[in-house]
C-alpha angles and dihedrals in degrees: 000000000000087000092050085051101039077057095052088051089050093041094051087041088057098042086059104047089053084055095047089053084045092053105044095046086053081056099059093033083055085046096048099052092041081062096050088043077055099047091046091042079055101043078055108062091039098058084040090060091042087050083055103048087038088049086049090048088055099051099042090052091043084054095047089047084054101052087044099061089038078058097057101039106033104021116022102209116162133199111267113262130206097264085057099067120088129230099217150312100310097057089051090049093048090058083064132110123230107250112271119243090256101051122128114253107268112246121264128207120214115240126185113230111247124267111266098204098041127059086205130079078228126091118229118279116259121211101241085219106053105014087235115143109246126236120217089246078055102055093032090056089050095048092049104043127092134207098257092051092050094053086055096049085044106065121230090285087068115076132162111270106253092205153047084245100052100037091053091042095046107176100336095117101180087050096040090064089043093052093043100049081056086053087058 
């Protein structure tokens, strides 16, 4: 009886080892196929985006094939030659009509004339505080100086304004206490 039964072990043992390689090569065959659907899914789309551009190719040559014959019948444009192309402005200008007696009149732009004083488009630059026209030593001294160095040209009775109110009034005195009795 224990032989009978130690059969039977080996038997179902046997039996499921045959099913687990089944199984297992069913597995990679699935997987292979599912690859090659892939592949050919692929190589669709592929050949469907080369029929397109090879339909729009069509078309766009069948269209060109059309305007040229409509070119040549019904239009009669030609392609530009040498002889065609101008030098410069003069030639263009000399292609030109004179301008007939009922014409309107051509339009004009306004220009200002240019400053006789100045070299620039710019008109000089104007302190905001005194309404005196700057010089270019003027700007450049304020530009370069530091704060240090304008309390020493200065003297000891200039110091640097400590607020809004003093700073916007400079020396005015009369204007600095009007202006700081608004601020309050």
């Amino acid at each position: 009886m224990v032989y009978g039964s130690r059969l039977r072990q080996i038997g179902w043992a046997i039996v499921l080892v045959i099913c687990l390689a089944g199984f297992v090569a069913l597995t990679f065959r699935v997987n292979t196929v599912k690859s090659e659907v892939r592949l050919a899914e692929r190589q669709i789309l592929a050949l469907e985006r080369e029929k397109l551009l090879l339909e729009t190719e069509f078309q766009t040559r069948a269209n060109q094939q059309q305007l040229a014959d409509w070119n040549r019948v019904e239009f009669g444009y030609r392609a530009p030659r040498a002889e065609q192309y101008l030098e410069n402005e003069r030639q263009l200008a000399g292609l030109g009509l004179p301008r007939r007696a009922d014409a309107p009149n051509p339009i004009r732009v306004a220009r200002a004339p240019a400053p006789a004083g100045g070299t620039g488009m710019l008109p000089a630059m104007v302190s905001p505080i005194t309404g005196d026209p700057m010089t270019v030593e003027d700007v450049d001294s304020v530009a370069d100086a530091t704060p240090s160095q304008a309390d020493e040209e200065d003297g000891p009775e200039m110091s640097a304004p400590a607020s809004l109110v003093e700073r916007l009034s400079g020396n005015a005195g009369f204007g600095a206490e009007i202006v700081a009795e608004g601020v309050e």
